[in-house]
C-alpha positions in Angstrom: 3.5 23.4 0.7 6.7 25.3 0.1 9.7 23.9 -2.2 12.2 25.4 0.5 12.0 22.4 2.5 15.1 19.9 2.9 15.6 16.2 1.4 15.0 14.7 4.6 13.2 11.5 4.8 10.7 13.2 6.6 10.4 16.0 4.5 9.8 12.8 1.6 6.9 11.8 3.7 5.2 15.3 4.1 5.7 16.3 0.5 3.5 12.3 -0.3 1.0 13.8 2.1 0.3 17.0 1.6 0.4 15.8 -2.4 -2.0 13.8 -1.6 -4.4 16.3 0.4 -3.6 19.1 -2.5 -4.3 16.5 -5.1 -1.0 16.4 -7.2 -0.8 12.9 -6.6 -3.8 10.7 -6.3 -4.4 10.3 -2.4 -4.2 6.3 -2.5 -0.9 6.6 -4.9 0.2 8.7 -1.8 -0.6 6.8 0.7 0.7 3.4 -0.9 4.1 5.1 -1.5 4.5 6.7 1.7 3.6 2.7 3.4 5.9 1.5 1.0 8.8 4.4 2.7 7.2 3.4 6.1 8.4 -0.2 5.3 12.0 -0.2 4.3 13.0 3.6 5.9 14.2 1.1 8.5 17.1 0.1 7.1 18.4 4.0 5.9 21.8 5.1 6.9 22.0 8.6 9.0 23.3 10.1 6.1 20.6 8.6 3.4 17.9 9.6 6.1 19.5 13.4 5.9 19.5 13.3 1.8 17.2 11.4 0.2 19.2 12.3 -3.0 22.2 9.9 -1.7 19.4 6.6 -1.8 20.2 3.9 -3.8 16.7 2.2 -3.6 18.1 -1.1 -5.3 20.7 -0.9 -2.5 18.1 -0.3 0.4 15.9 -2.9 -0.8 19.2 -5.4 -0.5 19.9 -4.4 2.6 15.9 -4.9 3.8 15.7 -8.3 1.8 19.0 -9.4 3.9 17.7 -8.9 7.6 14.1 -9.3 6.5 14.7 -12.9 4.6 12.2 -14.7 3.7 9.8 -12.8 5.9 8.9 -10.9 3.1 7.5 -11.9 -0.6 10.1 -10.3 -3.5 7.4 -9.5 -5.1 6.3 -7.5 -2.7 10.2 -6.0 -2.0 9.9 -5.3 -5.4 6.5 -3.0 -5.4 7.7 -1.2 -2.1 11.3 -0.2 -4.1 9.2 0.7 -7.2 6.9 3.0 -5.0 10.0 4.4 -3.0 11.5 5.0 -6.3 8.8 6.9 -7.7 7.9 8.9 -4.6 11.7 10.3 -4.9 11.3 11.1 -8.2 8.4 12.9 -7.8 9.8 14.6 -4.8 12.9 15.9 -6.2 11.2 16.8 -9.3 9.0 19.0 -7.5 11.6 20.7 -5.2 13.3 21.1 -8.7 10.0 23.4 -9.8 7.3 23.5 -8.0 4.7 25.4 -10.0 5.5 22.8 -13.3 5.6 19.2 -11.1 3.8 16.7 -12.8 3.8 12.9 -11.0 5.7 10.0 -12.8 2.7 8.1 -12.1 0.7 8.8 -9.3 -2.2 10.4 -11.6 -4.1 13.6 -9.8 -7.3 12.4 -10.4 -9.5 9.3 -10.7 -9.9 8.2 -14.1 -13.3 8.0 -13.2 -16.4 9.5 -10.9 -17.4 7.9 -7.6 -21.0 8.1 -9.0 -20.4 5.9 -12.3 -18.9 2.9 -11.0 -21.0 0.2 -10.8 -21.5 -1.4 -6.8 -19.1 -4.0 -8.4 -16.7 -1.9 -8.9 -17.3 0.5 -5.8 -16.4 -2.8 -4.0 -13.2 -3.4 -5.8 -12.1 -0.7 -5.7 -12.5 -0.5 -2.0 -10.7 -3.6 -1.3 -8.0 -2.4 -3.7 -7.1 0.8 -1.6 -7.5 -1.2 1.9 -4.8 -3.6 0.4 -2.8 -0.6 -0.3 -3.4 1.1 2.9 -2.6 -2.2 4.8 0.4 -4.3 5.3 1.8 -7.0 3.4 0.9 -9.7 5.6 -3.1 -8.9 6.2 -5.0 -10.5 3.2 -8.4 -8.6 2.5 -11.5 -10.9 1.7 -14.8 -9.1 0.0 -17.7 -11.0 2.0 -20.4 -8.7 0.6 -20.5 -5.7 -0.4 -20.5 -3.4 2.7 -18.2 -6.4 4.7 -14.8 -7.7 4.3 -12.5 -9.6 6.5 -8.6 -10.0 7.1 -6.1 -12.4 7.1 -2.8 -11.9 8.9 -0.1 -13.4 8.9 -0.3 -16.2 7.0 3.2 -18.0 6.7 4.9 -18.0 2.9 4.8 -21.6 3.1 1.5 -22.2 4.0 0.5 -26.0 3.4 -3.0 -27.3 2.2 -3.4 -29.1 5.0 -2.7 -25.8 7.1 -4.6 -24.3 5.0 -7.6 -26.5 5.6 -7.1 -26.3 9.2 -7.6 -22.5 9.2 -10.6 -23.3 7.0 -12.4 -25.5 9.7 -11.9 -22.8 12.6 -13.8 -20.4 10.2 -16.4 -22.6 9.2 -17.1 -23.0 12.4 -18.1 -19.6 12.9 -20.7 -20.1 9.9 -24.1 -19.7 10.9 -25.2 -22.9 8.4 -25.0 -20.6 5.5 -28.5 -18.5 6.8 -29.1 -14.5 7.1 -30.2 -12.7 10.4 -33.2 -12.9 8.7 -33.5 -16.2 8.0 -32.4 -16.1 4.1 -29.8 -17.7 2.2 -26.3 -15.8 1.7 -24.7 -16.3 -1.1 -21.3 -17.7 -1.2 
């Protein structure tokens, strides 16, 4: 990865991967904050698209939140500008020096070992990084250990009653709460 490149938003975007790959940004830190660019790179200007030093995240998340409306969660406006932000710190900090770029917070390496979490915590974190990796709008649900499903779509102003409704079409894919093999799953 060379520092020569240019402050493109595509440059932005191969700097977050090949971070990631190299390892001077944790590859699911990458990956979040290049989904989060994926997301509101939409509403860039030409010029902001050419020079990622002329984006005013605060002002691109406006501009997203304003055709967007209330198709997206703030909350979740707010994490993709935070990630954004970051990732052009990071980026401008390393075409600034290369051989001395540190991330602002996308550590380089797990805190801990694949080998010491618990199957728990292997799960956990599993489901943490598909949530990541995945849009806004699918919902991941741990079923057991080596299965989870996904919810899409669900409306912001989902009603119990809605709610319950989706919960009977599920239910009735429930094979009376038994095992291939005949034993009891627990819930």
């Amino acid at each position: 990865m060379s520092s020569e490149q240019s402050h493109t938003i595509e440059s932005l975007l191969q700097f977050l991967k090949q971070a990631g790959m190299e390892g001077l940004i944790n590859p699911a830190v990458a990956r979040a904050r290049r989904n989060a660019i994926a997301q509101l790179s939409g509403e860039l200007t030409p010029e902001e698209s050419g020079d990622v030093a002329r984006i005013d995240v605060d002002d691109l998340a406006s501009r997203f939140h304003k055709l967007e409306g209330s198709s997206i969660r703030m909350e979740t406006l707010d994490l993709y500008a935070e990630r954004f932000r970051m990732a052009l710190t990071d980026y401008l900090a390393w075409l600034e020096d290369p051989t001395g770029f540190v991330s602002v917070g996308g550590e380089k390496k797990r805190a801990v070992t694949r080998g010491s979490l618990s199957r728990e915590q292997e799960v956990a974190e599993r489901i943490t990084l598909e949530a990541t990796d995945n849009p806004s709008n699918i919902i991941p649900i741990a079923l057991r250990p080596e299965l989870s499903v996904y919810v899409a779509n669900l409306p912001l102003d989902l009603t119990a009653v809605e709610a319950e409704k989706i919960a009977r079409v599920i239910r009735a894919f429930a094979n009376n709460g038994v095992a291939g093999n005949g034993t009891e799953r627990d819930g």
